[in-house]
C-alpha positions as CSV (number, residue, x, y, z in Angstrom):
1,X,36.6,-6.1,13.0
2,X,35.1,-3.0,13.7
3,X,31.6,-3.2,15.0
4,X,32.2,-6.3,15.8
5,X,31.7,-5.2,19.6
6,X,28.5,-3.6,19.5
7,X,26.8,-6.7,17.5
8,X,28.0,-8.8,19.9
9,X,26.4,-7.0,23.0
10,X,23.5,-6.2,21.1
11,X,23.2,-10.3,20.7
12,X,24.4,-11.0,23.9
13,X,21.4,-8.7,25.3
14,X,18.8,-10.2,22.7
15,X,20.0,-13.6,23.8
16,X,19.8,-12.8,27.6
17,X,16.1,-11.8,27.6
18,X,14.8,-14.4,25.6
19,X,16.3,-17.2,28.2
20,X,14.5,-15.2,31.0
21,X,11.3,-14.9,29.2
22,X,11.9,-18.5,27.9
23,X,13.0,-20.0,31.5
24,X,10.8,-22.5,32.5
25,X,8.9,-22.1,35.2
26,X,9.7,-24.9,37.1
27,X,13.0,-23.7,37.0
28,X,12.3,-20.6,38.3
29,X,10.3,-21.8,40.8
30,X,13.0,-24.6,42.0
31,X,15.1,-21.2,41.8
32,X,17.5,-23.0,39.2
33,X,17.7,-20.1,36.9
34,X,19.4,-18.1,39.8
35,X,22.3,-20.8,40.7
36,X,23.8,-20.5,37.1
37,X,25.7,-17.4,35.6
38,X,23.2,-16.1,33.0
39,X,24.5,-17.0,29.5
40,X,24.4,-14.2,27.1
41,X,25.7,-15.9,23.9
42,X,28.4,-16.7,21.6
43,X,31.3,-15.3,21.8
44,X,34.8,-15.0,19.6
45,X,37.3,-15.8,22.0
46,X,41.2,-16.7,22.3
47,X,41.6,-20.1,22.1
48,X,45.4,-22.0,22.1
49,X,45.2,-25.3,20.7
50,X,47.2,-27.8,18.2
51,X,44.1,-28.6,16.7
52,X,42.8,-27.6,13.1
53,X,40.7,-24.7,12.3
54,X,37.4,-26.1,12.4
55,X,37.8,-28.7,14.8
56,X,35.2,-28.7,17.5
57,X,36.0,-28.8,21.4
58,X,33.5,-29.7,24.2
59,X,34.4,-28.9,27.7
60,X,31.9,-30.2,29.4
61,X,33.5,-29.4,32.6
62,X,32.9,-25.5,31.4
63,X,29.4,-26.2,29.6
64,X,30.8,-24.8,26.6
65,X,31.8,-25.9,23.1
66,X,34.8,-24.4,21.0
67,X,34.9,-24.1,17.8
68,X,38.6,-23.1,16.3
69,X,37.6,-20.6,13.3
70,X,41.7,-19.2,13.0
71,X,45.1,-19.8,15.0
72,X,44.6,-19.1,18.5
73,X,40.9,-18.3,17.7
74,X,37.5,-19.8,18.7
75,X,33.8,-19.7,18.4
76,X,32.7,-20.2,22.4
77,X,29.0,-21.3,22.9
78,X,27.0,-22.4,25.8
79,X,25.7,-26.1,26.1
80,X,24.0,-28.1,28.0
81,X,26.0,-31.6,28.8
82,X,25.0,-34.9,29.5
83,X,23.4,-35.4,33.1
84,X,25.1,-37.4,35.6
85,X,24.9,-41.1,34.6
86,X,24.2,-40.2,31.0
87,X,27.6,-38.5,30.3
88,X,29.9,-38.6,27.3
89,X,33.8,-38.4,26.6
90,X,35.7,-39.1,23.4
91,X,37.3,-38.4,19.9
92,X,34.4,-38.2,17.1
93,X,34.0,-36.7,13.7
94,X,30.8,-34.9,12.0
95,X,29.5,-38.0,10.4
96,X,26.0,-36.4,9.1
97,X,24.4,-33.1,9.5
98,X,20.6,-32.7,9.3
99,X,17.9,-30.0,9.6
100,X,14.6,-30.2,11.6
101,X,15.8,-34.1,12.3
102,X,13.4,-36.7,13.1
103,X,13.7,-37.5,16.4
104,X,13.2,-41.4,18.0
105,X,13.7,-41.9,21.7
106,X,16.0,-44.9,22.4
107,X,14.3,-47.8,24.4
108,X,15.8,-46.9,27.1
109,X,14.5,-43.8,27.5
110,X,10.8,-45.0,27.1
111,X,11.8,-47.4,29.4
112,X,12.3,-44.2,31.9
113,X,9.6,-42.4,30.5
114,X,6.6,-44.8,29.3
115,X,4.8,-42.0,27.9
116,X,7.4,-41.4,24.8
117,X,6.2,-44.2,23.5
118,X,4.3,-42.5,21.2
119,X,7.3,-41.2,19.1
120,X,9.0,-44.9,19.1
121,X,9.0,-44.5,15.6
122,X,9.8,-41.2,15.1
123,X,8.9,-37.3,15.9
124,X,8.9,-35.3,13.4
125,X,11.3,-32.1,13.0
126,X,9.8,-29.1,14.5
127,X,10.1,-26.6,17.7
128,X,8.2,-29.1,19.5
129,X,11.4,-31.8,18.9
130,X,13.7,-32.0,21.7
131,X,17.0,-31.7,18.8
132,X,15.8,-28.4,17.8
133,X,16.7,-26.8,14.6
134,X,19.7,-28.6,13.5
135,X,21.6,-31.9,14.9
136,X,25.4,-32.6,14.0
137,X,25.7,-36.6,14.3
138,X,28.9,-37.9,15.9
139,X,30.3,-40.4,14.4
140,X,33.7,-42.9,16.0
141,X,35.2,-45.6,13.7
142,X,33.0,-45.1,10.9
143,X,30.2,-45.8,13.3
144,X,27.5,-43.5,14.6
145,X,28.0,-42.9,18.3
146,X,24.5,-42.4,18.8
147,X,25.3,-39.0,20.9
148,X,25.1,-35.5,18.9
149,X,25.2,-31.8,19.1
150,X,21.9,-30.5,18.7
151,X,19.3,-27.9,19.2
152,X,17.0,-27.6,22.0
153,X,13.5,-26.5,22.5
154,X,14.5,-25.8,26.3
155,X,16.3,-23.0,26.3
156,X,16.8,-22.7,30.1
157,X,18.8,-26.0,30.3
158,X,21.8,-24.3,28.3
159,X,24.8,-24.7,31.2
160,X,23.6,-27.4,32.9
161,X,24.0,-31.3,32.7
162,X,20.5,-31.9,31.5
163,X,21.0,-34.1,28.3
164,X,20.8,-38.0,27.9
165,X,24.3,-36.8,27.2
166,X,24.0,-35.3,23.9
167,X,25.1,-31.4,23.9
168,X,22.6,-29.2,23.3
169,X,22.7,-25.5,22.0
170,X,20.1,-22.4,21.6
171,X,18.5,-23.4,18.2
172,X,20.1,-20.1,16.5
173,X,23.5,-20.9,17.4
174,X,22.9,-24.6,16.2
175,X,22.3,-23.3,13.2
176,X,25.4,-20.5,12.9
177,X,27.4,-24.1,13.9
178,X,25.6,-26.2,11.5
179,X,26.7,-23.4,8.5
180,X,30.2,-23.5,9.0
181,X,31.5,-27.3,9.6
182,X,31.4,-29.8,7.4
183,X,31.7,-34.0,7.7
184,X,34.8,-35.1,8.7
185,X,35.1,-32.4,10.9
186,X,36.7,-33.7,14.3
187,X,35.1,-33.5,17.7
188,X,36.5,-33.8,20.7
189,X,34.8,-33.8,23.6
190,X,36.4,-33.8,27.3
């Protein structure tokens, strides 16, 4: 794929200063930002698995998600994983995919946080909605497993364990992900 190089380190570049000018400052100031390797966007990778194309892998372990887009090749993006506690293992499939989703904390969460009670019936889409731009809902046994792969409107957060253990991604490359699977699409995530 030629040019394929210079589009990617042009990304990676575009993707690496907008997490420094998007890190939040009480990140900064915790010194956070420093402890993780910068992240400087998606990349094609090599990627052996008996898995179908389009099946998507979360190593959580690695903060990254694989997406297999040929034999022996993958899609590798960032993520941000499910915090300690609030972490998230098993075989899924794409059960519904929406843009700018509504988003409703669980009771539990206001629970935590009393004052998200203001969105117990709903927040509407927007870059102000902690699933960003797209959300991929994961669905087990014909049921939804309440966890997804989603945007984020905190950038900074992408590969740590910050979720309520859904995996988030930079809105952008939600989106990229969102355009190529389709339901039914396994998810594995380990």
């Amino acid at each position: 794929m030629p040019g394929m190089t210079a589009i990617l380190s042009r990304r990676r570049f575009l993707l690496a200063a907008a997490a420094t000018a998007a890190a939040s400052p009480a990140a900064l100031a915790a010194g956070q930002a420093k402890k993780r390797q910068p992240y400087y966007g998606a990349e094609m990778v090599r990627f052996n698995s008996p898995e179908r194309l389009g099946t998507i892998i979360v190593n959580t372990g690695e903060k990254a998600l694989y997406h297999i887009i040929a034999p022996g090749v993958a899609m590798r993006y960032g993520v941000a994983v499910g915090k300690a506690g609030f972490d998230w293992a098993g075989i899924a499939k794409v059960g519904r995919k929406v843009e700018w989703p509504v988003w409703t904390p669980p009771r539990s969460m206001i629970v935590r946080k009393p004052e998200l009670a203001q969105w117990a019936k709903g927040m509407p889409g927007g870059p102000k909605n902690p699933l960003g731009a797209r959300a991929i809902y994961l669905f087990a046994g014909g049921r939804d497993t309440l966890f997804r792969i989603h945007g984020t409107n905190e950038p900074w957060s992408i590969g740590s364990a910050a979720s309520s253990g859904c995996i988030r991604m930079l809105n952008q490359e939600v989106i990229e992900l969102y355009d190529q699977i389709t339901l039914g699409d396994k998810v594995i995530v380990i």
